[in-house]
N, C-alpha and C positions, 0 to 999 in steps of 0.2 A: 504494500500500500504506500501510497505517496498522498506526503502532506504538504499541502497547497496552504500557505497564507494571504491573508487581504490584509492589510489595514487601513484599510480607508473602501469596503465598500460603499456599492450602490445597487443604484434602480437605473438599467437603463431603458428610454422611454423613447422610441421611434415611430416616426410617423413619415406619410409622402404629403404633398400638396400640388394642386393643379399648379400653382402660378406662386413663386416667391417676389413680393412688393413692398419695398419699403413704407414704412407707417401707416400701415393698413394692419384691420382685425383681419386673422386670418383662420379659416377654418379645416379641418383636415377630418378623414372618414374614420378613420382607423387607427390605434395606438396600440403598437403593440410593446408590453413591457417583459424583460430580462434582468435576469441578476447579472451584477456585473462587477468588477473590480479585476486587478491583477491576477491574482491566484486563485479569483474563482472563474476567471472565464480558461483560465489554465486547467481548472477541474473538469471546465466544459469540456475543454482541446481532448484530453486524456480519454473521458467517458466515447467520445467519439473513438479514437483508439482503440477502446478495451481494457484500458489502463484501471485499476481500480485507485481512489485516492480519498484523502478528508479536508474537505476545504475547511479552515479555521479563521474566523473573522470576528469584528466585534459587531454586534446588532442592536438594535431600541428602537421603542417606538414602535407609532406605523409602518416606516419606510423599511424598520428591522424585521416585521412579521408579516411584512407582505416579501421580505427580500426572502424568508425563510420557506414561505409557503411557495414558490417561484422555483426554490434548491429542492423543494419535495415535489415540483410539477416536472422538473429535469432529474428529478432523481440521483440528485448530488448529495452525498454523505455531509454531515457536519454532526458537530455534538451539540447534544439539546440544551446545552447552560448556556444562558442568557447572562449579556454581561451590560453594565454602560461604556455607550461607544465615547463616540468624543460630540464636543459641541452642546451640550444640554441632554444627553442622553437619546438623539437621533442622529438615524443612518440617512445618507445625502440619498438623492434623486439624480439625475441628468438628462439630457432630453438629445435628441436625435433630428434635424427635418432636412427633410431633402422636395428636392421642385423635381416633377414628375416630367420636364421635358428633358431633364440633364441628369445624369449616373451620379453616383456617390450621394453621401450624406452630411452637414453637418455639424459639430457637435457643441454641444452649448452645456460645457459642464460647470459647477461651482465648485468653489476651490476647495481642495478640504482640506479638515484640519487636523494639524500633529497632535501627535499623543507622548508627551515624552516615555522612556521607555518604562520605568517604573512604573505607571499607570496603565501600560497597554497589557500589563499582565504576563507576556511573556519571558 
């Protein structure tokens, strides 16, 4: 087994759009959301492989139990101890958009934040 860390997961949150426009509302059909971070899309990599692994990150919050119930819809291993992450005790989000007449996506993430190492539990 191979152990995969994050620290600093997320939500990653993609969508397409007809037409990207400056300072306009814009609206989009479909968002689809992924767990995401370093070591855990490296758990994703592996599980594609055949590789067995345990992604270990910190989680809280919504963004933490929705990121959890996301690693049990992909059927990624982690241990069920809940811990506080950093920032107030939530895990970050990011968002994804791409304009449907041009390839690629993107990415509109917020910065996240350090944990010095003593608190990250490691």
């Amino acid at each position: 087994m191979i152990l995969t860390i994050t620290l600093n997961p997320c939500i990653d949150k993609s969508t397409r759009l007809n037409h990207l426009e400056p300072e306009s509302k814009l609206r989009c059909t479909e968002v689809v959301n992924e767990p995401g971070g370093g070591g855990i899309n490296v758990s994703k990599a592996l599980q594609k492989l055949g590789a067995d692994s345990l992604a270990l990150f910190p989680a809280g919050g919504h963004n933490g139990n929705m990121l959890c119930s996301l690693l049990d819809e992909h059927s990624i291993k982690y241990p069920r101890r809940r811990g506080a992450p950093h920032r107030g005790g939530r895990s970050r989000g990011a968002s994804r958009a791409g304009d449907r007449s041009r390839p690629g996506r993107s990415a509109i993430d917020p910065c996240g934040a350090c944990r010095p190492p003593a608190r990250a539990g490691l």
